[in-house]
C-alpha positions in Angstrom: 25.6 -16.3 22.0 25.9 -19.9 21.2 28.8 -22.2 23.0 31.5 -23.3 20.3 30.8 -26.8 18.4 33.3 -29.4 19.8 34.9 -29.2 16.4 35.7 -25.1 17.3 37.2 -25.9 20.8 40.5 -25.8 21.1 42.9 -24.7 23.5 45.3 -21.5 24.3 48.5 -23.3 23.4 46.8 -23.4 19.6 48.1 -20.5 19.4 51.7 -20.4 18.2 54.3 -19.2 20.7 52.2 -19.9 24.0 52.7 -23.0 25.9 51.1 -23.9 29.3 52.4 -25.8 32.4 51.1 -26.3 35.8 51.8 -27.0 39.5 50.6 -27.5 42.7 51.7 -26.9 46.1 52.6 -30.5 48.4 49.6 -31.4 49.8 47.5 -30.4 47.0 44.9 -27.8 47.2 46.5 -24.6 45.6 48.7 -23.9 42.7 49.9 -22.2 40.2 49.7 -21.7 36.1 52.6 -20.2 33.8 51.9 -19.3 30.2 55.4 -18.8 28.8 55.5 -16.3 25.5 57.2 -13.7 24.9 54.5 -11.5 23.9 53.0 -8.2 23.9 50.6 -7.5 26.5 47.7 -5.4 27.8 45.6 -6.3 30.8 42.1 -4.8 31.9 41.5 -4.8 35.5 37.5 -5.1 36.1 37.6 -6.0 39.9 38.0 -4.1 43.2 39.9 -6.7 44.7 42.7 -7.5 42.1 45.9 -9.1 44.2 48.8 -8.4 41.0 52.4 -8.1 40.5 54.4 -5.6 37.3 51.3 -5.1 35.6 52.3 -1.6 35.0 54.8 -2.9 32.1 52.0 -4.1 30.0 51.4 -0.3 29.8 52.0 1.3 26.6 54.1 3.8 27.7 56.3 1.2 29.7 59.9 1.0 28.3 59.5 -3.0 28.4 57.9 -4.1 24.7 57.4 -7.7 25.8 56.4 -10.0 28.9 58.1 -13.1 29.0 55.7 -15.3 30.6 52.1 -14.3 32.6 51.7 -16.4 35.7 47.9 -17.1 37.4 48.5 -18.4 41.1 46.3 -19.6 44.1 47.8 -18.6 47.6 46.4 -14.7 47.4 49.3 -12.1 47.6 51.3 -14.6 49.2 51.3 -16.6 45.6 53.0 -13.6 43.9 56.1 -15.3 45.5 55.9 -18.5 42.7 56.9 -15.6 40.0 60.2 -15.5 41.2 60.5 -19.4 40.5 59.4 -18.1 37.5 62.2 -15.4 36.9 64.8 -18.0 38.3 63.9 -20.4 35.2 63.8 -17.6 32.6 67.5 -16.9 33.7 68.4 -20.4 33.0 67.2 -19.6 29.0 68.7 -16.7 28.9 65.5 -14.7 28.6 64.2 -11.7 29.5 64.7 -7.6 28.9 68.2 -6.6 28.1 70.0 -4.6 30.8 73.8 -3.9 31.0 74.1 -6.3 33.6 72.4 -9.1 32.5 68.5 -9.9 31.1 65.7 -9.8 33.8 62.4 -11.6 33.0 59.4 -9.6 32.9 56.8 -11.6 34.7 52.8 -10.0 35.2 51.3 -12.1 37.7 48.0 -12.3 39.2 46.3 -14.1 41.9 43.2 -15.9 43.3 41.9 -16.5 47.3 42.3 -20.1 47.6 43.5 -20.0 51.5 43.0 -22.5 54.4 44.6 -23.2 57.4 46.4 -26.2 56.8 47.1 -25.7 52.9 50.4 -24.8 51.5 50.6 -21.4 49.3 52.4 -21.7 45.9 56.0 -19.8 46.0 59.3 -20.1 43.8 59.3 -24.0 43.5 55.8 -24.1 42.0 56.5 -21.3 39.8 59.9 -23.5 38.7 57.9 -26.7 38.2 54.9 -24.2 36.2 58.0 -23.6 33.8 60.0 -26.8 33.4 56.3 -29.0 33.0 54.8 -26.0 30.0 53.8 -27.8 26.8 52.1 -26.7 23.8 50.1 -29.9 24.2 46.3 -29.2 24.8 45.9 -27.3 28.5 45.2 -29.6 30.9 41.6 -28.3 32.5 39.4 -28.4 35.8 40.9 -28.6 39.2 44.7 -27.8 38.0 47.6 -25.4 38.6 45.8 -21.9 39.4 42.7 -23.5 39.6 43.6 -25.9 41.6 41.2 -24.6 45.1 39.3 -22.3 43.3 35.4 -22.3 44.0 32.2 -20.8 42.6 29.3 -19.3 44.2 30.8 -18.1 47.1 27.8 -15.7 47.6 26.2 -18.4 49.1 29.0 -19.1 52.0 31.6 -21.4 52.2 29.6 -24.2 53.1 27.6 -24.1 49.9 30.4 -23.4 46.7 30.6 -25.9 44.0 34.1 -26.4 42.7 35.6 -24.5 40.2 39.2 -24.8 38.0 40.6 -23.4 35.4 39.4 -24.2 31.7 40.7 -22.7 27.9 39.8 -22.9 24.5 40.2 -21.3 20.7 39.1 -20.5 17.6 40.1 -19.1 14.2 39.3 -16.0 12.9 40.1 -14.6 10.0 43.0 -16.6 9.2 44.3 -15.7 12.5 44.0 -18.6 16.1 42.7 -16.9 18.9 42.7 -18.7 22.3 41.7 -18.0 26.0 42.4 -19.5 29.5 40.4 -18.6 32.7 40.7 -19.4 36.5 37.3 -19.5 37.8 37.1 -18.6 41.8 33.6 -16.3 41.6 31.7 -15.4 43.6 28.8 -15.9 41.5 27.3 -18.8 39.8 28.6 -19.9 36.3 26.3 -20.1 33.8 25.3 -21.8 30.3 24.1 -20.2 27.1 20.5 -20.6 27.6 20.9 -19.7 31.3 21.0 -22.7 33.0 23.3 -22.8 36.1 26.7 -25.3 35.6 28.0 -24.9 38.8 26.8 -22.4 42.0 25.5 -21.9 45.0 24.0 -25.1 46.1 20.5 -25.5 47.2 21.1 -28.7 50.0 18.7 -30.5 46.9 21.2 -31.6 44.5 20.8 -28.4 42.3 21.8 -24.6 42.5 20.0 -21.5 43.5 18.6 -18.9 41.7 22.1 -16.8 40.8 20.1 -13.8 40.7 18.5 -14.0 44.2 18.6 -11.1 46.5 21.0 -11.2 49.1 19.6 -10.5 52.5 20.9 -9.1 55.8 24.1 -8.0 54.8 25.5 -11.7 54.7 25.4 -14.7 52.1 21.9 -15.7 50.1 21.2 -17.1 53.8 22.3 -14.7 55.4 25.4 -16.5 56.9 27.9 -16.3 54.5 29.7 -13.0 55.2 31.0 -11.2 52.3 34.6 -10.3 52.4 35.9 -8.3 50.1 39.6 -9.9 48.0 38.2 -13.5 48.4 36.7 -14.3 45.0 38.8 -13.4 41.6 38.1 -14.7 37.9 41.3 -14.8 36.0 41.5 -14.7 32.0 44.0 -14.6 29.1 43.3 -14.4 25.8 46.2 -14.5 23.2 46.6 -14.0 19.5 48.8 -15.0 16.8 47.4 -11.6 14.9 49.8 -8.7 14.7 48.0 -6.4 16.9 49.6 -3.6 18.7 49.9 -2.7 22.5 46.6 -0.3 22.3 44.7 -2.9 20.7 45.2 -5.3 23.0 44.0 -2.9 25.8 40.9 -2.9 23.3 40.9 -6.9 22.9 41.4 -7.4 26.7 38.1 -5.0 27.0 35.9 -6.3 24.7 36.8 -10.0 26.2 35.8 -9.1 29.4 32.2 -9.3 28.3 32.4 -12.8 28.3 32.5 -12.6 32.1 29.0 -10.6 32.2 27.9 -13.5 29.9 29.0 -16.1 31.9 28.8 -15.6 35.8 25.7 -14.0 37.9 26.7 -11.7 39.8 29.7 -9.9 38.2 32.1 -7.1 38.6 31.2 -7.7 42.3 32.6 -5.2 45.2 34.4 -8.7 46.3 36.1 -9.8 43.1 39.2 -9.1 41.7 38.9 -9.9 38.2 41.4 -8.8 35.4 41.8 -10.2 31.6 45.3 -9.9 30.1 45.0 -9.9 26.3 48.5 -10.8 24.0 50.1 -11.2 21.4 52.9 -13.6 20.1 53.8 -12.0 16.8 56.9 -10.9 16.0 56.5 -7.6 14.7 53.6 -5.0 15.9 50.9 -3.7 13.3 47.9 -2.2 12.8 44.9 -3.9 13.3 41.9 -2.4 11.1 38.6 -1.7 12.9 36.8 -4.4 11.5 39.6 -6.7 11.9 39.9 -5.5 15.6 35.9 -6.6 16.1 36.1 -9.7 14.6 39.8 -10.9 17.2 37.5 -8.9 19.8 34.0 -11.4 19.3 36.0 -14.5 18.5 38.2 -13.8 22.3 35.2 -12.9 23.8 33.5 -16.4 22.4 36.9 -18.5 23.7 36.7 -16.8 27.2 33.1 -17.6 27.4 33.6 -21.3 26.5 36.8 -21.9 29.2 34.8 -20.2 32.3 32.5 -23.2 31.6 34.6 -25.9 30.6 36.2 -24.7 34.0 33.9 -25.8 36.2 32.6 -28.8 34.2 
C-alpha cells in the first residue's frame, strides 16, 4: 500500500462535525485528546490490555444512539478521570442524552500507559481544557494531548524507545471525507511502506533494530526489558461524514484495524491494549451498500496507516 501524496493528507477535523482539542497535565509529560461530535459510534477492541470507560454504549443494542465526544488520555486507568471534565463541559452546552432529569453526556474513553513517578496524570481539568481549546482547525500532531508521553518500541526496554505522539489524516472517497487520528504508545516498532523502520527500538548506533527479532529469555530484545502486560496501547479513530449505520461502523472500525498490522511489528501483542473507534457525524442513519462499505473501509484503513506514522515523525 502506498502512503497518501501530501496533496491526499488531511486531517480528522476535515470531516464535518468533528473538532479536536488537546491538553496536557502541569508539568508536561501526559495528556489528554477530546474529539467532540455527536456521532454514532462503534469501537473494535484488538488488545488484551485495553484500559476503557462506557464503551458498551457504542453497542448496537445500547439505548444511547449517539456519543457526544470520544476522549484518548495518557495517565492509564487513572486518566479515565479527565472524562468527567469532559461531561462537566458538555453540561455547560446543554448536551448529551435526554433524561427526565436533565441530559447526561455520553463519553467513551480510552487510555494509554504513559506513567512515571514524578509526572502528573490527566483528570477533569485536562478533560475541560481538551474541550474549551477543540477546533476544526487542522489537528495539531506529535508529542500532544494523548500523545503527549507515549513511546514506541517498548520491546526493547525502557531505556531504548523512540518517542511516539499522536498523528491524523484524511481522504475522500466517493464523494464522502473520511479521516483518522491515532495515539501511538507500541510496543513495537512503526514502520514505512517499503518496510523501513520510522521510529523503534534503538540499536545504541543511531538506527533501530530489526522489529522482527526474536525476543530472548523471557525479557526485552536484550533480555532486560521485562514485558509487562497493560503498558503499551495504540489508539485510533476514524470518522465519516457517510451515512453509515451502527453495524457498519463495527465493520469500518474492523477493516481499519488492518492498518495497525500494516504499520507496527509486532502487533496484537499479549501487552497491548489496542482498540479503533469508527464514527459517524451524519444526521440520519442509512444503509451503506457493500461496495460502498469497502471503499469507506480501504480509504479508513489508508488514513489510519498514514497518522501512526505521521505520529512518530
Amino acid at each position: 500500500m502506498s502512503p497518501l501524496s501530501s496533496d491526499d493528507v488531511g486531517s480528522l477535523t476535515d470531516v464535518d462535525g468533528i473538532a479536536v482539542g488537546h491538553a496536557v497535565v502541569p508539568g508536561g509529560g501526559s495528556g489528554c485528546t477530546v474529539v467532540l461530535g455527536p456521532f454514532r459510534g462503534a469501537v473494535e477492541i484488538v488488545g488484551a490490555a485495553t484500559g476503557s470507560r462506557e464503551l458498551h454504549t457504542l453497542e448496537p443494542r445500547h439505548v444511547v444512539p449517539r456519543a457526544d465526544a470520544v476522549l484518548l488520555t495518557g495517565g492509564s486507568a487513572y486518566g479515565l478521570g479527565a472524562a468527567q471534565g469532559v461531561m462537566r463541559w458538555m453540561k455547560t452546552q446543554g448536551r448529551g442524552y435526554a433524561t427526565r432529569v436533565e441530559p447526561v453526556p455520553i463519553v467513551p474513553a480510552a487510555v494509554i500507559y504513559d506513567l512515571a513517578a514524578d509526572r502528573e496524570k490527566p483528570g477533569p481539568q485536562e478533560g475541560w481544557r481538551a474541550c474549551e481549546a477543540a477546533t476544526t482547525a487542522p489537528v495539531e500532531e506529535g508529542r500532544v494531548g494523548g500523545g503527549t508521553g507515549a513511546t514506541v518500541g517498548n520491546l526493547g526496554g525502557p531505556d531504548r524507545t523512540s518517542p511516539g505522539g499522536l498523528g491524523s489524516a484524511s481522504l475522500e472517497v466517493q464523494g464522502w471525507r473520511v479521516g483518522a487520528l491515532a495515539v501511538v504508545n507500541a510496543l513495537g516498532s512503526v514502520v514505512a511502506a517499503d518496510g523501513s523502520v520510522v521510529a523503534g527500538v534503538r540499536d545504541g548506533r543511531g538506527g533501530f533494530m530489526d522489529p522482527d527479532a526474536p525476543i530472548v529469555r523471557g525479557g526485552g530484545l536484550d533480555g532486560k526489558g521485562g514485558l509487562t502486560g497493560g503498558e503499551n496501547t495504540t489508539l485510533a479513530v476514524v470518522a465519516t461524514d457517510a451515512p453509515a449505520s451502527q453495524v457498519q461502523l463495527g465493520q469500518l472500525a474492523r477493516m481499519a484495524c488492518a492498518a495497525l498490522a500494516l504499520r507496527i511489528r509486532p502487533v496484537y501483542t499479549p501487552f497491548d491494549g489496542d482498540l479503533i473507534f469508527a464514527l459517524s457525524t451524519a444526521p440520519d442513519e442509512g444503509r451503506l451498500s457493500g461496495q460502498e462499505l469497502l471503499a469507506l473501509g480501504v480509504g479508513a484503513r489508508r488514513a489510519l496507516a498514514e497518522s501512526i506514522v505521521r505520529g512518530v515523525q
